[in-house]
C-alpha positions in Angstrom: -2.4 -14.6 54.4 -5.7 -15.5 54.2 -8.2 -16.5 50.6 -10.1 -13.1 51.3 -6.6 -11.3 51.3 -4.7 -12.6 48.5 -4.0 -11.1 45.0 -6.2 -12.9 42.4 -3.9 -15.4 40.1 -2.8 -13.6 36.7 -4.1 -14.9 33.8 -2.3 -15.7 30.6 -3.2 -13.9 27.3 -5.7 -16.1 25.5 -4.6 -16.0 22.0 -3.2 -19.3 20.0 0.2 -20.8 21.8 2.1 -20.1 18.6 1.0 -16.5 18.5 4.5 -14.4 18.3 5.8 -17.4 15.9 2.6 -17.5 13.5 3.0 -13.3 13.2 6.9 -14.3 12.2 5.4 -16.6 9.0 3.4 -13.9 8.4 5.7 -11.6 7.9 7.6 -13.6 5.4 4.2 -14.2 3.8 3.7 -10.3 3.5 7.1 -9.6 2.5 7.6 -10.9 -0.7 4.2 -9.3 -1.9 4.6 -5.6 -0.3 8.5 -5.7 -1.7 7.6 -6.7 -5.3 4.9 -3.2 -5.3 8.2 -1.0 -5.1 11.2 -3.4 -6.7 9.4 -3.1 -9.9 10.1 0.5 -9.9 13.7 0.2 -9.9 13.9 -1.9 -13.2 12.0 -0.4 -15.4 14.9 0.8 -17.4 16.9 -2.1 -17.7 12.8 -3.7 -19.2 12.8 -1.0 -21.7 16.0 -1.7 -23.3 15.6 -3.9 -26.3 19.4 -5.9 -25.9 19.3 -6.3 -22.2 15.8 -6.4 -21.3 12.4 -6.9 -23.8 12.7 -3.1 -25.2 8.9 -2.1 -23.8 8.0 1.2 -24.9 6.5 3.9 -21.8 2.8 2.8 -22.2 4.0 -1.5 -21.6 5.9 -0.2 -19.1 3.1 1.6 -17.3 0.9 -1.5 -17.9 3.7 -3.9 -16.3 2.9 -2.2 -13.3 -0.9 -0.6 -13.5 -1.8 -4.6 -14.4 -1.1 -5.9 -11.0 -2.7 -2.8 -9.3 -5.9 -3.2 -11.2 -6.5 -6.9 -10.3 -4.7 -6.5 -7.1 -7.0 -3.7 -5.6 -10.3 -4.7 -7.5 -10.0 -8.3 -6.3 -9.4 -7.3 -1.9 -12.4 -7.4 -0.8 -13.6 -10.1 -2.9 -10.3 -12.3 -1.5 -11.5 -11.4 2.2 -14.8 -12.5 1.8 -13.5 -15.5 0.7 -10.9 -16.0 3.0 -13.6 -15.8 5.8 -15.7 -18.9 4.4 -13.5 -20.7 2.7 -10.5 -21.0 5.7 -7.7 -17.9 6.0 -5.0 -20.1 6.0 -5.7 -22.1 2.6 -6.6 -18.5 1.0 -3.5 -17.6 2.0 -1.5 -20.5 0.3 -3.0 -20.4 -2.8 -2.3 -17.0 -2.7 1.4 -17.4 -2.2 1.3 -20.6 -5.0 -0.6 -18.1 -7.5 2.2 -15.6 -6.7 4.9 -17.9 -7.0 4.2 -19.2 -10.5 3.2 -15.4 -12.1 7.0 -14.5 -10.5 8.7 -17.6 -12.3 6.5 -16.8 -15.4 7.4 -12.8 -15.1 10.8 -13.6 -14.5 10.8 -15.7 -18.0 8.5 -13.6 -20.4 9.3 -13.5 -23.5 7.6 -10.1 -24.6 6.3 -6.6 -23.0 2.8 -8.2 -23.3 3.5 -11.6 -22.0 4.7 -9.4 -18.6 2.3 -7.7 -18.6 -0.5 -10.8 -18.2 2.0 -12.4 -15.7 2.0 -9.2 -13.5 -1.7 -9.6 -13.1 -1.7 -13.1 -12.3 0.8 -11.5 -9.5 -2.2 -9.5 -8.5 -4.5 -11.8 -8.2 -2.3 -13.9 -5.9 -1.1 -10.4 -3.7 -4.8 -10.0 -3.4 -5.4 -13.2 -1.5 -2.1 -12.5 0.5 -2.8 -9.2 2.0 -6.5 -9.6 3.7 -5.3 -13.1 5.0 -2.4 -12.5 7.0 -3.8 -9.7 8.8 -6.6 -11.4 9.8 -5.1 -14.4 11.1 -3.2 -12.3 13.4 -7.0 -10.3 14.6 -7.7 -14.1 15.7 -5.0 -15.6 16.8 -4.3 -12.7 19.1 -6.1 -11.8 22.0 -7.5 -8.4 22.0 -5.1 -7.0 24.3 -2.0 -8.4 22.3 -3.8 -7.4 19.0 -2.4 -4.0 19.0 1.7 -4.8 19.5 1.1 -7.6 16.7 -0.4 -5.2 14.2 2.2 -2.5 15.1 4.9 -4.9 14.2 2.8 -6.1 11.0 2.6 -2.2 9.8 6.5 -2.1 10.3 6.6 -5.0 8.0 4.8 -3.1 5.3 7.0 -0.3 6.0 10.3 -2.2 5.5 8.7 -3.8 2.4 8.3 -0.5 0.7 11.7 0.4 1.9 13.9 -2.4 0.7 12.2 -3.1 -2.3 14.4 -0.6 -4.2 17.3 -1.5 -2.5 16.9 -5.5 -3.2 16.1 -4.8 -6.8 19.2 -2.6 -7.5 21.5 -5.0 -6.1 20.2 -8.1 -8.5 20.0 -5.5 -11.4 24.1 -4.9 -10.9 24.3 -8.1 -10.9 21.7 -10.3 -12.9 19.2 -9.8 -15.5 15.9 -8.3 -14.7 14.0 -11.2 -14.6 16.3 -11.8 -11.2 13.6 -9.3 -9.3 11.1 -11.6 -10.0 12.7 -15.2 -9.5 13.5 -13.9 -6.2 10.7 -14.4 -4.9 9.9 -18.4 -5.4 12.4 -19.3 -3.0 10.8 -16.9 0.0 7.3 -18.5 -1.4 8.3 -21.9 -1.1 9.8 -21.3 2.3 6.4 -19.2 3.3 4.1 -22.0 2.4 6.4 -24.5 4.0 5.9 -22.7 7.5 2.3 -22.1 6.5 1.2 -25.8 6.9 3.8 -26.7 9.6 3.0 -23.8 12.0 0.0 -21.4 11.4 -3.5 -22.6 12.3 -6.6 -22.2 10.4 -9.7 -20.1 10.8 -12.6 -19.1 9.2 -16.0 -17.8 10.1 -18.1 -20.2 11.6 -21.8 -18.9 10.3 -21.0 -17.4 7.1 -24.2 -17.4 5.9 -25.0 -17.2 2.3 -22.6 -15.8 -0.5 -23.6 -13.2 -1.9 -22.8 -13.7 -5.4 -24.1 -10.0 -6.9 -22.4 -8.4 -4.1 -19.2 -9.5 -5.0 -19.6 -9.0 -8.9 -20.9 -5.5 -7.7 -17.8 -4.7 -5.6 -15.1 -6.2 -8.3 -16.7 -4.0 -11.1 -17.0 -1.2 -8.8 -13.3 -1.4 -7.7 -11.9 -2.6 -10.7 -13.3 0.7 -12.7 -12.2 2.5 -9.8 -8.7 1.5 -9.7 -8.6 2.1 -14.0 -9.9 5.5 -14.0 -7.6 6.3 -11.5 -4.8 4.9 -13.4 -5.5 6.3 -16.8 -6.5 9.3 -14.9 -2.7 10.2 -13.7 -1.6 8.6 -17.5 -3.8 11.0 -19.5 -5.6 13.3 -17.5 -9.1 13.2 -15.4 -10.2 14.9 -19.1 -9.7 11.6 -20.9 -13.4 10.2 -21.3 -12.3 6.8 -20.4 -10.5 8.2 -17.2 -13.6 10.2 -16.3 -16.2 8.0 -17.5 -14.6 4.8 -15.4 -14.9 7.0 -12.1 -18.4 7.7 -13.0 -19.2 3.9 -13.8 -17.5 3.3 -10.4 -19.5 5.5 -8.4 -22.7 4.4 -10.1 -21.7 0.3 -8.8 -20.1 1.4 -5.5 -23.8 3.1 -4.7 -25.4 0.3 -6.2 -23.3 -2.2 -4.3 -24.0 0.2 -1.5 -27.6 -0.1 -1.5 -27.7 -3.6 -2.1 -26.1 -4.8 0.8 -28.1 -2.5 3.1 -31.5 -4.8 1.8 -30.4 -8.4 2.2 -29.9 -10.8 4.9 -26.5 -11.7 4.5 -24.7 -8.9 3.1 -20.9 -9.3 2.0 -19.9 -5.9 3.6 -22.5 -4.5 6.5 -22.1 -0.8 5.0 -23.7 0.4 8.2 -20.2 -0.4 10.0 -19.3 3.1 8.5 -21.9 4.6 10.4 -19.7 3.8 13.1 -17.1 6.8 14.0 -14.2 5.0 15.0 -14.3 2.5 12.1 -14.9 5.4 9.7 -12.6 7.4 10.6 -10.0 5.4 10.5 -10.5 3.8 7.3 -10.2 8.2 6.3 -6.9 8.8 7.6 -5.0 5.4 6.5 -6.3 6.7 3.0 -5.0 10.2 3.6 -1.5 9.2 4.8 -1.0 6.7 2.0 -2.1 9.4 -0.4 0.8 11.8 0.6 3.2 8.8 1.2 3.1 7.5 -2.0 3.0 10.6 -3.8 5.6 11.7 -2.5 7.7 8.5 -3.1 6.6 8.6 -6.9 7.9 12.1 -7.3 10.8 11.4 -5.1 12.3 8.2 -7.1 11.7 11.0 -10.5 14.1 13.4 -8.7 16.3 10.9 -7.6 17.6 9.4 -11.0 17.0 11.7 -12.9 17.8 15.4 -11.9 19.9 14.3 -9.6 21.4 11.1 -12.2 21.6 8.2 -9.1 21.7 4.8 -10.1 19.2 2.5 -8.5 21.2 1.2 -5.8 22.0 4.7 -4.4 18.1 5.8 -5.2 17.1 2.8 -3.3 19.6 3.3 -0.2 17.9 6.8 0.1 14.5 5.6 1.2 16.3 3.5 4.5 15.7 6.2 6.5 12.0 5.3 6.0 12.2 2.1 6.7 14.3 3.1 10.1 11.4 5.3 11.1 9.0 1.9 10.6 11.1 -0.6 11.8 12.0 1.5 15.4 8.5 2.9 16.2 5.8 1.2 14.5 6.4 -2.0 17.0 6.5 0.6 19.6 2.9 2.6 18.6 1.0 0.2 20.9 2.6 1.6 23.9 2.3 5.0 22.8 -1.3 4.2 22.4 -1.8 3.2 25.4 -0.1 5.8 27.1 -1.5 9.0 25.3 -4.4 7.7 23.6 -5.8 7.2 19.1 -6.1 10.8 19.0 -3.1 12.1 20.4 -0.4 9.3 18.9 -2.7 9.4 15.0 -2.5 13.1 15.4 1.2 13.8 15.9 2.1 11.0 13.3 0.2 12.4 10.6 1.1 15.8 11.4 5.0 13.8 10.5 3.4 12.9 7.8 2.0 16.5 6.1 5.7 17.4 7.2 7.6 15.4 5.9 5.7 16.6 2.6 6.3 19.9 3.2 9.8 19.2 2.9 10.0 18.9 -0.8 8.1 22.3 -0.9 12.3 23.6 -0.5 13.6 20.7 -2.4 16.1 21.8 -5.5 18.7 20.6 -7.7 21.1 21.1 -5.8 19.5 20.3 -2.3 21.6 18.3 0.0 20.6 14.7 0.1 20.7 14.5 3.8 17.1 16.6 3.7 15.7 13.8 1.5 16.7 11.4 3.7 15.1 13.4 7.0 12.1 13.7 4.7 11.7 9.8 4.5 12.4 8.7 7.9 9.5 11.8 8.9 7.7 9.9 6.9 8.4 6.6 8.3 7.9 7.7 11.9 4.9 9.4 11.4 3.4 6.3 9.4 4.5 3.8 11.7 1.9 5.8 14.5 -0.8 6.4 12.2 -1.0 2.8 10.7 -1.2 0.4 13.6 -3.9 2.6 15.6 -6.1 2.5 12.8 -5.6 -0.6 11.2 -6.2 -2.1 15.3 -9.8 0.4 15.5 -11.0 -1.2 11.5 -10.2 -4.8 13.0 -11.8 -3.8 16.8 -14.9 -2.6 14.8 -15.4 -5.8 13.4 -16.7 -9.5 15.1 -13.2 -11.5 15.3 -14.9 -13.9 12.2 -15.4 -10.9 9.9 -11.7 -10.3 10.1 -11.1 -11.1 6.8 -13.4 -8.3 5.3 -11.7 -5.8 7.9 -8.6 -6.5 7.0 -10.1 -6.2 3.1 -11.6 -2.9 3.7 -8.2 -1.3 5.2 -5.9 -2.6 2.5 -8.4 -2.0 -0.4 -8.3 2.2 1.2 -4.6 2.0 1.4 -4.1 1.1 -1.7 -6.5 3.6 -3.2 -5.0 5.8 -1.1 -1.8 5.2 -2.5 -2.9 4.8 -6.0 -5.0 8.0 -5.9 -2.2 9.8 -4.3 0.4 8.8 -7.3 -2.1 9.8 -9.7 -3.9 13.1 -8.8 -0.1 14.3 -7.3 1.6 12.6 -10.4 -1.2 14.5 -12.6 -0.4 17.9 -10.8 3.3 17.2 -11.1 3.1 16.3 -15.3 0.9 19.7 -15.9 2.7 22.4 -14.1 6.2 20.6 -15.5 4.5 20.9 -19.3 3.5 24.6 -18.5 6.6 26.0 -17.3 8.4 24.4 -20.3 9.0 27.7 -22.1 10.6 27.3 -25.3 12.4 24.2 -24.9 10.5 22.1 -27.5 10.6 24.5 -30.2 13.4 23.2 -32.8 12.4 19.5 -32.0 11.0 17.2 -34.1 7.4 16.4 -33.5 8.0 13.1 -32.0 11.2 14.2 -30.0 9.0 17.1 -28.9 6.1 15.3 -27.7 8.2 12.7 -25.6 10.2 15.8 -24.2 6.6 17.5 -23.2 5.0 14.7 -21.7 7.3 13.8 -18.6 11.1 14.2 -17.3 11.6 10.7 -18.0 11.2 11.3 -21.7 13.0 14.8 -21.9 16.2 12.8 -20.0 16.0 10.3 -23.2 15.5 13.1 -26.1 18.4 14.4 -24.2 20.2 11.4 -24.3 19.6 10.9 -27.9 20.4 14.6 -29.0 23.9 14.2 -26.6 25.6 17.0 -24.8 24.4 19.7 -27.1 21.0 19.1 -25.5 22.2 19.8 -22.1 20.4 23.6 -21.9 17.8 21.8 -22.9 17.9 19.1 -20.1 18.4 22.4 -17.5 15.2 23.4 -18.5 13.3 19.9 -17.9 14.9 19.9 -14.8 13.7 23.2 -13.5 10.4 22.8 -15.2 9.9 19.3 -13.1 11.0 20.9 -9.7 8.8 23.5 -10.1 5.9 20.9 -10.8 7.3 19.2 -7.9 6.8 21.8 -5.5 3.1 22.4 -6.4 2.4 18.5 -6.2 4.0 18.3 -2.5 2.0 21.2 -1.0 -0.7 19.0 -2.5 0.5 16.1 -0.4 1.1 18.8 2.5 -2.5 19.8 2.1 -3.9 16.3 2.4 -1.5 15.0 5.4 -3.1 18.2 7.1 -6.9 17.0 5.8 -5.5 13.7 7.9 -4.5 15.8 10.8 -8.1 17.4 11.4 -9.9 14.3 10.8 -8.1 12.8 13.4 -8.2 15.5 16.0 -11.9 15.9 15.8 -13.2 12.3 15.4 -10.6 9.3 16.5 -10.9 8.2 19.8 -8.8 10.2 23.0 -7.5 8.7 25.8 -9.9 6.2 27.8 -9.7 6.8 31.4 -7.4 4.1 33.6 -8.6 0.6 34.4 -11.4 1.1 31.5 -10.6 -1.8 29.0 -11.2 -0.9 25.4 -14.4 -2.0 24.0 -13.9 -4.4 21.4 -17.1 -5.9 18.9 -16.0 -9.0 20.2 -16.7 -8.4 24.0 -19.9 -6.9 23.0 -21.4 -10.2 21.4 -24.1 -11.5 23.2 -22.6 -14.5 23.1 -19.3 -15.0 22.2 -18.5 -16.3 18.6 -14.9 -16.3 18.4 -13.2 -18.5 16.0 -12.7 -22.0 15.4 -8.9 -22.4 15.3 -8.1 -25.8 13.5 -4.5 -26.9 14.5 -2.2 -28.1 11.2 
């Protein structure tokens, strides 16, 4: 055979040597922070009892866990920003070191309030950890690559969200509730262990100037953001400081807005959303994780209380949705491939608004294997809606802005998610209060107003009263289904909003033997990244 006649040499994927391995210490990395979001959840009771846990009325409880959320979401894109000067892989350790000590220090605390301040250290650190690891793997994966290695990453999440109730209701049958917390030192010291043996670092090798108001600007914003939200689904969007924080948000957001359109070196280029695919699919990660964790918050409600599980057997319920991440969000890549954005984020989120419509037909007495079916719908169709657009976001982007991609995707999820628990969790609490009926009237005023406000609080008036409330309790429980229902065709409604976005704006199918354009391949001259072996 002759030079003119043979096959041209196949070349290697150019991403770092310790690719697949790096992802693996990643994963740990990401683990511990995604799994302490949802363990949290499971004990809450065992916190508010004032012999076995530190006897934290409903609003320290709320604050145990809004705390963390409010630093953690209004702190993202600031953390990505610096995670692209300063070096991904040290932003990343401190962030696991800062998370490490707020878990020994939550595990110990003495008092609701001293949780409370230790859960937000938390934040701060999970806000470091998120933006880091995925954009270590946008550089140390080639572009081709990039897609399998974020599908796997999103399965991570998925798991994370999954097993958090499960791991915490295990250690709660067995330890004290500090043990959800003390949990993770172990996995951090393990995680930054790996970190400096095995993952390289990288960091943007023109950063330019900081800019300093653009990051005050977008931590304000975000922060009063992330608050009204919260006190929004605690008190109602009526509440003037729920409304008046969304209003102070919007006001910074367009200020920050404006402000980084004028200088030189902005900290986000706010003319990336001018760009279709990058838009778009910042939308729809927003939408699903809207529905998602709606759905979740109203699910875990139904879960031990109408239907009395423990946490263990609540937790086990949501497997399913891990088993729907876990199988086919590693596998999205190829469907990608194969049928194209539109087609795979389509379907998916089409799982998604019906996995939602689901609990539309949920009742008392509804057979938990439909749950279950709900929640691995719900897996699958996440696990082919989240790598395709969390791949376009980081595509969109030069491979050393990956750390503000990877900031702008999680800070939308988790508004997404936040929003979704609120507004759903709002629609849930007010339809539940209006088809009360009668069932207050007799009460004392206090017993009243706890039995008004939520199921949570009717279960303990119930509790207190003892079997002679249990008409009572029958009527909480229909009450809170009924508020149910509305709040999932409210998650059905904005899975479909997903659906349409997709189908008219992300990307179909590119033709075969046309490589998918990247920001990277379109650089003049390639930048890249400086990888730094440990």
């Amino acid at each position: 055979m002759t030079e003119a006649t043979q096959a041209p040499p196949v070349s290697a994927p150019a991403g770092h040597p310790r690719r697949w391995v790096v992802l693996g210490v990643l994963i740990i990395s990401l683990l511990v922070v995604v799994l302490d979001n949802t363990v949290l959840n499971v004990a809450l009771k065992t916190i508010a009892d004032p012999k076995h846990g530190l006897g934290s009325s409903q609003s320290q409880l709320e604050w145990a866990i809004n705390s963390y959320t409010l630093v953690f979401a209004g702190l993202l894109f600031t953390a990505g920003i610096l995670a692209d000067r300063l070096g991904r892989k040290i932003t990343l350790i401190v962030g696991l070191a800062i998370f490490g000590v707020a878990s020994l220090a939550s595990a110990y605390a003495q008092s609701p309030n001293q949780l409370i301040g230790a859960r937000a250290l938390m934040g701060l650190g999970a806000a470091a950890v998120m933006p880091a690891t995925l954009s270590i793997i946008a550089n140390v994966f080639d572009p081709k690559e990039r897609p399998r290695a974020i599908g796997i990453w999103a399965g991570a999440v998925g798991l994370g969200v999954a097993i958090g109730p499960i791991v915490g209701g295990l250690l709660l049958e067995h330890f004290w509730y500090g043990s959800v917390f003390l949990i993770n030192v172990p996995v951090v010291i393990i995680g930054i262990v790996l970190l400096l043996t095995l993952v390289p670092e990288s960091r943007d090798p023109r950063p330019g100037r900081i800019d300093f108001l653009g990051v005050v600007l977008s931590v304000i914003g975000l922060s009063a953001l992330t608050y009204g939200v919260i006190r929004g689904g605690d008190e109602g969007f009526g509440d003037p400081l729920a409304w008046g924080s969304l209003v102070l948000a919007i006001l910074v957001l367009v200020g920050f807005a404006l402000w980084e359109r004028r200088i030189e070196f902005p900290s986000l280029d706010v003319r990336l959303f001018t760009n279709r695919q990058f838009s778009v699919s910042t939308g729809v990660i927003g939408l699903m994780f809207f529905a998602v964790l709606g759905s979740m918050f109203f699910g875990s409600f139904w879960l031990q209380l109408v239907r009395g599980y423990g946490p263990l057997e609540s937790g086990a319920v949501l497997v399913p949705f891990a088993l729907g991440q876990i199988v086919f969000a590693p596998r999205s890549a190829a469907m990608v491939k194969k049928f194209g954005p539109k087609a795979v984020s389509t379907v998916g989120l089409l799982l998604v608004a019906l996995s939602q419509a689901v609990w539309i037909i949920v009742g008392e007495s509804t057979p938990i294997w439909l749950v279950g079916v709900a929640f691995f719908i719900a897996g699958v169709g996440m696990a082919n809606v989240m790598p395709p657009a969390t791949e376009a976001i980081m595509a969109a982007l030069p491979r050393e802005k990956a750390g503000v991609g990877s900031a702008v995707s999680n800070t939308i999820r988790q508004f997404g998610g936040a929003l979704g628990v609120a507004a759903l969790g709002a629609v849930l609490a007010s339809v539940y209060r209006g088809h009360l009926g009668d069932a207050t009237a007799g009460l004392p005023a206090q017993a009243a107003d706890a039995f008004s406000k939520d199921i949570s609080g009717a279960h303990a008036v119930g509790d207190a009263i003892g079997p002679s409330a249990a008409p009572l309790i029958a009527q909480a429980n229909d009450a809170f289904i009924t508020g149910l229902h509305y709040a999932a065709a409210g998650g059905t409604f904005v899975g479909l909003l997903g659906v349409v976005a997709a189908l008219i704006w992300m990307p179909g199918k590119r033709p075969a033997g046309t490589p998918a354009p990247t920001t990277d391949e379109s650089l003049a001259e390639e930048q890249g990244v400086t990888l730094v072996e440990a």
